[in-house]
C-alpha positions in Angstrom: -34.8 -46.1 -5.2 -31.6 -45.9 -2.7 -29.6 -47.1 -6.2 -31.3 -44.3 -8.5 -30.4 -41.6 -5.3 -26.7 -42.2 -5.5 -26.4 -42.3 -9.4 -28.2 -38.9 -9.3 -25.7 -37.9 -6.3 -22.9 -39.3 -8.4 -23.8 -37.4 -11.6 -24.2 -34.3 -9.8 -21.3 -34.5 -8.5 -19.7 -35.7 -12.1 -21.3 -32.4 -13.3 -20.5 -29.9 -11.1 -16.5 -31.3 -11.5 -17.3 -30.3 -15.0 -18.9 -26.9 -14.4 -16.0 -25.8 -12.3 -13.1 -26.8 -14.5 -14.8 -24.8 -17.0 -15.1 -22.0 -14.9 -11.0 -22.2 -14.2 -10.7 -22.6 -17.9 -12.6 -19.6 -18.9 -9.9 -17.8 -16.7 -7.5 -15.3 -19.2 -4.1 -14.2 -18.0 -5.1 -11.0 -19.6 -8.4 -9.0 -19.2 -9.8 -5.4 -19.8 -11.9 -3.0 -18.3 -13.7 -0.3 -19.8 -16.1 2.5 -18.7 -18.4 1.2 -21.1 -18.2 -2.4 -20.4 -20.3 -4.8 -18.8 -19.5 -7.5 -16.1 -21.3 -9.8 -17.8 -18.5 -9.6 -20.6 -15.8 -12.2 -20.8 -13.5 -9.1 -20.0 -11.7 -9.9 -23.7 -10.7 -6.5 -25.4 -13.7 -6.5 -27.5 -15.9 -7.5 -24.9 -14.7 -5.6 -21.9 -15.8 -6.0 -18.1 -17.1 -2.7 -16.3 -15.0 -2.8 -12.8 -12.0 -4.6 -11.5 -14.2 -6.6 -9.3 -16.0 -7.8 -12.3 -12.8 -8.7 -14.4 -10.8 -10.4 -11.2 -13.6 -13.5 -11.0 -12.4 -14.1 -14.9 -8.9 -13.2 -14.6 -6.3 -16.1 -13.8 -3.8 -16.0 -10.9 -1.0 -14.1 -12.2 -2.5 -12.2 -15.0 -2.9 -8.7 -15.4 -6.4 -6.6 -15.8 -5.8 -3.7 -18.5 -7.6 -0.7 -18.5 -9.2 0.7 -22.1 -10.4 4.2 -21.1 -10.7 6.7 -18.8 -13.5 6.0 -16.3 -13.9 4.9 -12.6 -13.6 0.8 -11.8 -14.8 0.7 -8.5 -13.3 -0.8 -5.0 -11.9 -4.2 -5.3 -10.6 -7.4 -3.0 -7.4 -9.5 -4.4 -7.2 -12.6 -3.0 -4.5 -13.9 -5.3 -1.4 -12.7 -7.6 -2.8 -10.2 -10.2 -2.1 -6.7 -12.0 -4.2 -3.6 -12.0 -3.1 -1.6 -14.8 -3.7 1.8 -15.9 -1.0 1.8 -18.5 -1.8 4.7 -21.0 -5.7 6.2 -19.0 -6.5 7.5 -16.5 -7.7 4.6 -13.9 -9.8 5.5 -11.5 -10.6 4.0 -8.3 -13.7 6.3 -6.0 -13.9 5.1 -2.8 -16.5 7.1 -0.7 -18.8 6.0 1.8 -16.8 4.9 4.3 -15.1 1.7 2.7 -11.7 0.7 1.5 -10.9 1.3 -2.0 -8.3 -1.8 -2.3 -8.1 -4.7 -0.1 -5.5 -7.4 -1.0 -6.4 -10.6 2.0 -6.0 -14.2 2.0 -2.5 -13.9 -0.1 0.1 -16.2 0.6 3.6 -16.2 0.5 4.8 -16.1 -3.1 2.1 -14.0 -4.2 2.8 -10.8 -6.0 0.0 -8.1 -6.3 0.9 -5.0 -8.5 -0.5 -1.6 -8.5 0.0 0.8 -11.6 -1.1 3.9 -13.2 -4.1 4.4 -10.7 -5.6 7.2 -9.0 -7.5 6.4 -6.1 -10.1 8.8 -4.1 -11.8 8.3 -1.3 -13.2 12.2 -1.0 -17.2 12.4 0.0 -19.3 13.6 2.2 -18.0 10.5 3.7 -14.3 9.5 3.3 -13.6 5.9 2.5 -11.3 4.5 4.8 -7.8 3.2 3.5 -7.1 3.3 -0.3 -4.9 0.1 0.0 -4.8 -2.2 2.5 -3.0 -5.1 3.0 -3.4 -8.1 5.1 -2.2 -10.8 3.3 1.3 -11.9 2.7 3.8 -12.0 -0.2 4.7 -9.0 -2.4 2.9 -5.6 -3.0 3.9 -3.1 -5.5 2.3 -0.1 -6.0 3.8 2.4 -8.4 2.6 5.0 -10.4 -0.5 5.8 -8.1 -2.4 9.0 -6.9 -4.1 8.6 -3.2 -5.8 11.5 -1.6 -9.2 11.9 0.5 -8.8 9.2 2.9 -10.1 9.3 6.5 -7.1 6.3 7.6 -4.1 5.5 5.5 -2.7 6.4 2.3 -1.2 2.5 2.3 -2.1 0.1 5.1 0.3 -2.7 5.3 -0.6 -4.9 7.6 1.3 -8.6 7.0 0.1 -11.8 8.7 3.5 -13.7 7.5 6.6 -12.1 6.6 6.1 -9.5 3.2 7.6 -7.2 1.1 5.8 -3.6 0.0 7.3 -1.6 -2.6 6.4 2.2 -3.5 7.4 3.8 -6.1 6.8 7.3 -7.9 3.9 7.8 -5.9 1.5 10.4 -4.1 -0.1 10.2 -0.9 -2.1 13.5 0.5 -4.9 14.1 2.6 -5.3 11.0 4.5 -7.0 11.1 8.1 -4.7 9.0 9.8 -1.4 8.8 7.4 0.3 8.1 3.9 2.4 5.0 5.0 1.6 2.2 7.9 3.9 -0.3 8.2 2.9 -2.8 10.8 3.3 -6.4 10.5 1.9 -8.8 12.6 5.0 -10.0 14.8 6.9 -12.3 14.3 5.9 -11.6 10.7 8.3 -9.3 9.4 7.4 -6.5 7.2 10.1 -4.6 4.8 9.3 -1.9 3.0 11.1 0.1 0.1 9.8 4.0 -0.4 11.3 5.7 -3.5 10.3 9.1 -5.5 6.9 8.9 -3.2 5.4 12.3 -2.4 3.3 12.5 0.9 1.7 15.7 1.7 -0.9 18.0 3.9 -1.6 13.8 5.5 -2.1 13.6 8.9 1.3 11.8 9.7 3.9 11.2 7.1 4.9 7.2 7.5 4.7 5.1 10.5 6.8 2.1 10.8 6.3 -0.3 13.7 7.4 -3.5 15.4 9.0 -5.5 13.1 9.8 -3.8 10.1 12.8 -2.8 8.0 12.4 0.1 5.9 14.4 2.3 3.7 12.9 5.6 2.3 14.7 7.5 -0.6 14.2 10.4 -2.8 11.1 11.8 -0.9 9.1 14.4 0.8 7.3 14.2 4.0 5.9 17.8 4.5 3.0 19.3 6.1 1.5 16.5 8.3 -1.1 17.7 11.4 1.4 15.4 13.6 4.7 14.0 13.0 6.6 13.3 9.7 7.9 9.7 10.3 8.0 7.9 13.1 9.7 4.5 14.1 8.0 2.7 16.7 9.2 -0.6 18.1 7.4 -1.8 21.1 8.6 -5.3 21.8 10.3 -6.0 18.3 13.1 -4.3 16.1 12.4 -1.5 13.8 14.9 -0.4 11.1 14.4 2.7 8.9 16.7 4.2 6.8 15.9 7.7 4.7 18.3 9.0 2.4 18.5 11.9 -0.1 14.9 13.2 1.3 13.3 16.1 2.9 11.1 16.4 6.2 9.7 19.5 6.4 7.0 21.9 8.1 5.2 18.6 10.0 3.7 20.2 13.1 5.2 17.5 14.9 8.6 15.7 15.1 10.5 15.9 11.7 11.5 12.6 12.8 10.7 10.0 15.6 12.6 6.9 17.3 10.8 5.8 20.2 12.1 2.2 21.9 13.4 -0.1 20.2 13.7 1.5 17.1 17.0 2.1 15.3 16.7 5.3 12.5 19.5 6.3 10.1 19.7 9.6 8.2 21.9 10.2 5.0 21.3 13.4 3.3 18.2 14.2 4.3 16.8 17.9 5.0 14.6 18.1 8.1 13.5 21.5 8.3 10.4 24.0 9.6 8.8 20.9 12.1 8.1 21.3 15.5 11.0 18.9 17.1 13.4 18.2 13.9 15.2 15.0 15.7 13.2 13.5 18.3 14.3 10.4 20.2 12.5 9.0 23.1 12.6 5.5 25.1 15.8 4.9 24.3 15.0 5.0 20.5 18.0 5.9 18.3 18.9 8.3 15.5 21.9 7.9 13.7 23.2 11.0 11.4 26.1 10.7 8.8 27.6 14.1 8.3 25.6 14.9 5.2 22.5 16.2 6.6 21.0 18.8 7.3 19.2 19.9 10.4 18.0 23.1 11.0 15.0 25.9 10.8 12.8 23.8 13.4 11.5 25.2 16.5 13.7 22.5 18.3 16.3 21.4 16.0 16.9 18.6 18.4 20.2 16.0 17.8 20.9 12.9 16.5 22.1 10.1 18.9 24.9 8.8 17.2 26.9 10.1 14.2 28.5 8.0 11.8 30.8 9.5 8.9 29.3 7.1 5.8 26.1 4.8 5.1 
């Protein structure tokens, strides 16, 4: 009997090796999605999957899920290097109810998760929460997306090991909290590259704290409840640099260095905010002799000028 109890343990065992390299097999670098799909699908494009949480379970690390038509594909986790792509459609991502719309966790250095084409919502009678949030490590690209109706953040990014986040030709509006959070887990260090991103009528522009190197380029902060950015280093380094941007009509600061925060401005417009320059705590703002300060209730001053960047 004991004999007969192992062989079955042993082909159990022998079988569910089998089952599970199948499974990995069945994985496709390339999936789709489509609003008339069905999970159930292999998530090929003639037999499409229904929602990017469907389609991720079949898609292999690295690969990319396609979208085939307009239509909403639900909130999704990452948990490995993959593509969402809403190349040529309209991809939609709702995420009401009080829950984030895209969590990438469990990442590891190396990993690289990519955004594209998406427009994510999170309006309802109840908000969702963040539309991306990150808490992973390795890369995150997000380009090409539409955010608005959020009760937190536009983009979360919220490193356990050191990690990169690139934004690109993107909009952020009406979040809660804010558009952009950079805040790495120290000593994790978090960079960050912001260019052609649009983030408006959210209740701060971008927050950057201990940690973190970010540059911002060719974009608008305007019309935030509080301030427009703000670099915040409470026991670690912060380094933000915006050039060839415009901070306007935020009812708070324009722009914010508190501690140990080091801010550098290169043709940027900060105009119509509450406090236009705004440094506190022996935080720093460094002005080259492009920009342009003025029309703020408090125009404030830079505390260092420098002639080129």
């Amino acid at each position: 009997m004991r004999t007969t109890i192992i062989g079955a343990g042993k082909w159990f065992t022998f079988a569910s090796l089998l089952i599970s390299a199948s499974v990995v097999h069945a994985q496709a670098t390339r999936t789709w999605v489509s609003g008339v799909g069905d999970d159930v699908n292999p998530c090929s494009r003639t037999a499409p999957c229904k929602t990017f949480a469907g389609a991720i379970s079949k898609t292999a690390a690295g690969g990319e899920i396609s979208v085939l038509d307009p239509g909403g594909y639900g909130t999704v986790t990452i948990t490995k290097s993959i593509t969402l792509s809403g190349d040529g459609t309209m991809a939609g991502v709702l995420s009401s109810g009080g829950v984030n719309a895209i969590v990438v966790a469990n990442t590891v250095p190396g990993d690289v998760v990519i955004l594209r084409n998406l427009s994510i919502n999170g309006a309802g009678t109840t908000p969702g929460l963040n539309a991306i949030r990150f808490l992973g490590a390795g890369a995150l690209h997000v380009e090409n997306v539409k955010i608005y109706g959020f009760s937190q953040w536009g983009i979360d990014f919220h490193p356990n090991d050191t990690s990169r986040l690139f934004v690109s030709d993107t909009s952020i509006r009406d979040s809660g909290a804010g558009a952009i959070f950079v805040n790495p887990i120290p000593p994790a260090i978090g960079t960050a590259a912001i260019t052609r991103v649009q983030m408006e009528g959210n209740f701060r522009g971008i927050a950057v704290y201990d940690s973190s190197n970010v540059t911002v380029s060719d974009s608008t902060i305007a019309g935030s409840g509080q301030n427009g950015v703000v670099g915040y280093g409470t026991a670690y380094w912060v380094d933000l640099a915006i050039r060839n941007s415009t901070v306007a009509n935020n009812a708070g600061s324009g722009i914010r260095s508190i501690m140990f925060s080091r801010v550098r401005l290169s043709n940027v417009l900060v105009t119509g905010n509450n406090i236009g320059l705004d440094a506190a705590l022996g935080g720093s703002i460094t002005s080259f002799v492009n920009n342009n300060v003025y029309g703020n209730v408090t125009d404030g001053a830079p505390t260092a000028t420098a002639s080129e960047m």
